[in-house]
C-alpha positions as CSV (number, residue, x, y, z in Angstrom):
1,X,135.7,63.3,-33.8
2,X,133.5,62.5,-37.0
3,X,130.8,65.0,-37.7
4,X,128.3,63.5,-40.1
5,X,125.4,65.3,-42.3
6,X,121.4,64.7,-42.2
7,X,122.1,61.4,-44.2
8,X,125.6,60.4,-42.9
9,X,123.5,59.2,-39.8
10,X,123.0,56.1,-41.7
11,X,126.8,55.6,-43.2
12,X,127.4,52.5,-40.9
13,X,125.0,49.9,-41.7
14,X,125.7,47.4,-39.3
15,X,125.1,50.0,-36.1
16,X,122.0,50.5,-37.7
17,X,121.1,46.9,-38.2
18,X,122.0,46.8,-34.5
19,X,120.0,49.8,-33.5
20,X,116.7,48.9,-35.7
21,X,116.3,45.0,-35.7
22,X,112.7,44.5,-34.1
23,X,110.2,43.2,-36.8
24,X,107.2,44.8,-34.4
25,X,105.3,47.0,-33.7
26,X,105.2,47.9,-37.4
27,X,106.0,44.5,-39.1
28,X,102.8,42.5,-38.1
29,X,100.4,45.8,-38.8
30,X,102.2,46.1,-42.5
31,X,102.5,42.0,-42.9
32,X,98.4,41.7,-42.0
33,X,97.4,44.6,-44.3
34,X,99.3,43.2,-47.3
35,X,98.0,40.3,-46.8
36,X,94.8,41.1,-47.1
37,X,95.1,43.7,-50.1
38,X,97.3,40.6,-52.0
39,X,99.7,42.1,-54.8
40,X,103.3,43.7,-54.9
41,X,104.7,46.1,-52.0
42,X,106.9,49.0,-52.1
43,X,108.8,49.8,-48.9
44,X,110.2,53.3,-49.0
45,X,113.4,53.8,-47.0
46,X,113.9,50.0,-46.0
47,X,117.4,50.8,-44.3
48,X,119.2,47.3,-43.9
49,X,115.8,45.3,-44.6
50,X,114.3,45.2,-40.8
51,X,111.2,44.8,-42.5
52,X,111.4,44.0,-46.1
53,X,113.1,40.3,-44.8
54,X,110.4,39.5,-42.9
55,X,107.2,39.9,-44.7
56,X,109.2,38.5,-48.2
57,X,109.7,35.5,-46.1
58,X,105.8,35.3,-45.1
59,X,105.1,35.6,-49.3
60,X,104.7,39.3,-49.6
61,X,105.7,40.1,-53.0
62,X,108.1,43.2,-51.8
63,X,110.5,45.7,-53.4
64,X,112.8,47.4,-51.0
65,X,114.1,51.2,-51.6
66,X,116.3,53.3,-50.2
67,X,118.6,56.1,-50.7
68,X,121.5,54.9,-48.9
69,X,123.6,52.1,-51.5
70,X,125.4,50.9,-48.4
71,X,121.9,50.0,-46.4
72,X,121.0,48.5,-49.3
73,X,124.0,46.0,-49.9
74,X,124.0,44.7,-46.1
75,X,120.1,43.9,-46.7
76,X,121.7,41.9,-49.9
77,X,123.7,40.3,-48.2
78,X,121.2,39.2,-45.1
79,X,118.6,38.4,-47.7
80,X,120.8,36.2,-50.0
81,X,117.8,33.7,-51.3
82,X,115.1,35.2,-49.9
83,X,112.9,36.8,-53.5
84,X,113.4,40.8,-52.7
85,X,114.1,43.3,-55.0
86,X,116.4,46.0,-53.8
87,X,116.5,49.5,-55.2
88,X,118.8,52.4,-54.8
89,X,116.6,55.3,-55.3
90,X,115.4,59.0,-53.6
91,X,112.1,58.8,-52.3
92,X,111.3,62.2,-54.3
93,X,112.4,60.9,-57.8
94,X,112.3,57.0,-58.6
95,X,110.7,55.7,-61.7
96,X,110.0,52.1,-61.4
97,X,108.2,51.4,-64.4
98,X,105.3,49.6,-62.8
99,X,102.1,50.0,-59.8
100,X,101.9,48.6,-56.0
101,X,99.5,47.5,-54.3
102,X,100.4,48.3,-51.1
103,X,103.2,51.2,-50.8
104,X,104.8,52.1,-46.8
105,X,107.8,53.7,-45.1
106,X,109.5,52.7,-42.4
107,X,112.4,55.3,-40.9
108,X,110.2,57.6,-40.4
109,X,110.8,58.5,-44.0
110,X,108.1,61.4,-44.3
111,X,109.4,63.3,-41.5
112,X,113.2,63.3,-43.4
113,X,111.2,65.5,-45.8
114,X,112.0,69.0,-44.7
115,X,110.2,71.1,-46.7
116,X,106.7,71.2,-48.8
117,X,108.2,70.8,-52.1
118,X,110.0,67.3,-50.7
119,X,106.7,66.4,-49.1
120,X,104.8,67.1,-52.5
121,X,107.9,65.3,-54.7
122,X,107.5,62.0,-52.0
123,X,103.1,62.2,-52.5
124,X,103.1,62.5,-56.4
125,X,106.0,59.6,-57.0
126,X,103.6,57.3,-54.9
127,X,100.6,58.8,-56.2
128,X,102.4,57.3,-59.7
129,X,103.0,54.1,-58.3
130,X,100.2,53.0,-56.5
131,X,97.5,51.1,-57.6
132,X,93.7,53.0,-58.2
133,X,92.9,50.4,-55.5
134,X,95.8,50.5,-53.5
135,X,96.7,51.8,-50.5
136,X,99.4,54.1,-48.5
137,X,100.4,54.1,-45.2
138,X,102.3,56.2,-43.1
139,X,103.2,56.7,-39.7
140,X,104.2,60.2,-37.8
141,X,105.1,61.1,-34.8
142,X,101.8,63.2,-33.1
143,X,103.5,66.5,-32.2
144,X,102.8,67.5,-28.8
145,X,104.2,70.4,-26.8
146,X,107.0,68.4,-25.1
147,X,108.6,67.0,-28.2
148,X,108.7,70.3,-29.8
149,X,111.5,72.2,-27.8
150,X,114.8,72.0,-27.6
151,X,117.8,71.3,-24.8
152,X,121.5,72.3,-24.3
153,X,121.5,69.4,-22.0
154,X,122.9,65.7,-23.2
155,X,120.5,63.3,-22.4
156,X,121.6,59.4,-21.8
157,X,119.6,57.9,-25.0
158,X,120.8,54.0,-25.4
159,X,123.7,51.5,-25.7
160,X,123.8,49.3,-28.2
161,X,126.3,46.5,-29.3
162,X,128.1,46.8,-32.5
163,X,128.3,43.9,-34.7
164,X,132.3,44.4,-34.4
165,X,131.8,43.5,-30.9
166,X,131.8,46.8,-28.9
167,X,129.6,48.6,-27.3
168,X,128.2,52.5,-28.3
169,X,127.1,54.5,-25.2
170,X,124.7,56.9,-27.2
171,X,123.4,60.3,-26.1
172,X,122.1,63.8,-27.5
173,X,120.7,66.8,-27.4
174,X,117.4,68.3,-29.3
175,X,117.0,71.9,-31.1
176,X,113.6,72.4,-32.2
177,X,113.1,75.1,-35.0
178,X,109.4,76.2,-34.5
179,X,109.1,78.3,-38.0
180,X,110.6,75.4,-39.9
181,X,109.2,72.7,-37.8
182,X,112.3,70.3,-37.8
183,X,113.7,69.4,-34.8
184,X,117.4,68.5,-34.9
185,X,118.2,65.4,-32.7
186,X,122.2,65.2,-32.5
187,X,123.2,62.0,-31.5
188,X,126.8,61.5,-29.5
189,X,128.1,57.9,-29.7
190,X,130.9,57.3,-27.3
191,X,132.9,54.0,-27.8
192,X,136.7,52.8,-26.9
193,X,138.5,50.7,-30.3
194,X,140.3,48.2,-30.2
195,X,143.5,50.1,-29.2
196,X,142.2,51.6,-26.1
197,X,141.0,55.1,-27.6
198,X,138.1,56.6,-26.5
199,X,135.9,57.2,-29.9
200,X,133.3,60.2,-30.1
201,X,131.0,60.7,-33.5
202,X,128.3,63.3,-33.4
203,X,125.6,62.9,-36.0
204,X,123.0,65.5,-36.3
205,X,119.8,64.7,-38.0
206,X,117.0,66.6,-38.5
207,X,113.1,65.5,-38.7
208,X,110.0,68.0,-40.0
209,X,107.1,67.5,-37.7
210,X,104.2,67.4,-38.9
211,X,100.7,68.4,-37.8
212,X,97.5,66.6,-37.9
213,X,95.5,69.1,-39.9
214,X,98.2,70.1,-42.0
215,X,98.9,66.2,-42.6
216,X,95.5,66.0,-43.6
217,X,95.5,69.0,-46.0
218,X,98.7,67.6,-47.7
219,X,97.0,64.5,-48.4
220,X,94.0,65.6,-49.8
221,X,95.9,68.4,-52.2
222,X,98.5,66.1,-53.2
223,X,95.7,63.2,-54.4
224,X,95.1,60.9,-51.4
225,X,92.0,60.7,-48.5
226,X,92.7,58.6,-45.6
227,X,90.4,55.4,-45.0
228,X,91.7,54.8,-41.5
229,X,93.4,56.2,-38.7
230,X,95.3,54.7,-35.6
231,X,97.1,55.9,-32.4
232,X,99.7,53.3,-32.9
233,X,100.2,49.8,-35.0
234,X,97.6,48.3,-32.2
235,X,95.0,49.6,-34.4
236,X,93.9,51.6,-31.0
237,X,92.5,55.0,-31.7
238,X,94.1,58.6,-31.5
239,X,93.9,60.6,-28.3
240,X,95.8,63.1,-27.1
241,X,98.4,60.7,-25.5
242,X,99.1,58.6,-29.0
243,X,102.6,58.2,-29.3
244,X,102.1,58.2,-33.3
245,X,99.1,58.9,-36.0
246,X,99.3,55.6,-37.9
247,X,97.5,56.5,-41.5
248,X,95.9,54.6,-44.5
249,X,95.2,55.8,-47.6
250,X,93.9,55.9,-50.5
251,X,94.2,57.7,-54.5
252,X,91.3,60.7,-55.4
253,X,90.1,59.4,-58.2
């Protein structure tokens, strides 16, 4: 049994490439918006390039970051001619050296910020790097009641197939941390090698809720209104029953 830390979830890139391969929701939301803005893109957290791929292939102009070298070399090697740059950098504490116009996460990036001083370090590098007429936009999950508890019980997630041709039974169990607001999903992943023996790897990893006010009131004090709002990458509105608050914004100036 392997027991992995908060960013150890992500240190086999081809089960996450297997896991996270769909281009939408997100992909034709982000692909229409940079279109329309025209200039460079910054991904933040582009994992094995789910996303980064796709829009440089529809002529976005895209740099792709991420903290994790070995996400970043398997999106090398899938994107071998396609024009990407690919950067090995925290979210809190890059210096690129140049502006965006359009800067995004995917990976739910924000919510792997656990604290306020990581949410302010992730706000003022973008702040720096996006353009006085660019644009931001995140996603987060809306917190409601039901997400935010926690359960002793495992819970049948997914399977998925890995790359190396077996297949991952995957399961967990949830520990929300009300003070803190980060809930703790720990992932089981059950498989059998290729010797017959049954393989177990638990990976905890936690994820900081955040609130819509609060959300709000870290925008604004960090340099940054939002211009629009969605329930999800539909562009539909948020109710009560949104699955995520889909934000775009813009630099105070």
């Amino acid at each position: 049994m392997e027991t992995l830390d908060n960013l150890s979830e992500y240190s086999d890139p081809k089960l996450y490439d297997a896991e996270n391969c769909d281009f939408e929701p997100d992909g034709p939301f982000i692909l229409s918006l940079a279109k329309g803005l025209g200039g460079a893109v910054l991904e933040l957290g582009c994992g094995t390039g789910r996303m980064t791929i796709p829009l440089a292939e529809n002529g976005v102009e895209i740099v792709g970051l991420d903290v994790v070298p070995g996400m970043v070399d398997l999106a090398r090697q899938k994107s071998e001619g396609v024009p990407i740059e690919w950067i090995v950098a925290d979210v809190r504490n890059y210096q690129l050296g140049r502006k965006f116009r359009l800067i995004f996460e995917s990976g739910s990036v924000f919510h792997h910020m656990l604290t306020r001083q990581d949410q302010e370090a992730y706000l003022a590098r973008v702040r720096e790097h996006l353009e006085d007429d660019g644009r931001l936009v995140l996603s987060i999950f809306f917190p409601k009641p039901r997400n935010l508890t926690s359960s002793d019980e495992e819970e049948e997630w997914f399977t998925a197939e890995h790359p190396d041709g077996y297949v991952i039974t995957v399961s967990g169990v949830d520990n929300y941390d009300a003070f803190r607001q980060v809930k703790t999903e720990t992932a089981y992943r059950r498989w059998t090698d290729s010797s017959g023996k049954e393989m177990l790897q638990v990976a905890p990893l936690s994820l900081r809720y955040v609130f819509p006010q609060e959300m709000e009131a870290l925008l604004h004090y960090n340099g940054f209104e939002i211009v629009e709002q969605y329930g999800d990458f539909d562009r539909s509105p948020v109710t009560e029953e949104s699955r995520l608050i889909t934000l775009i914004c813009r630099k105070q100036l």
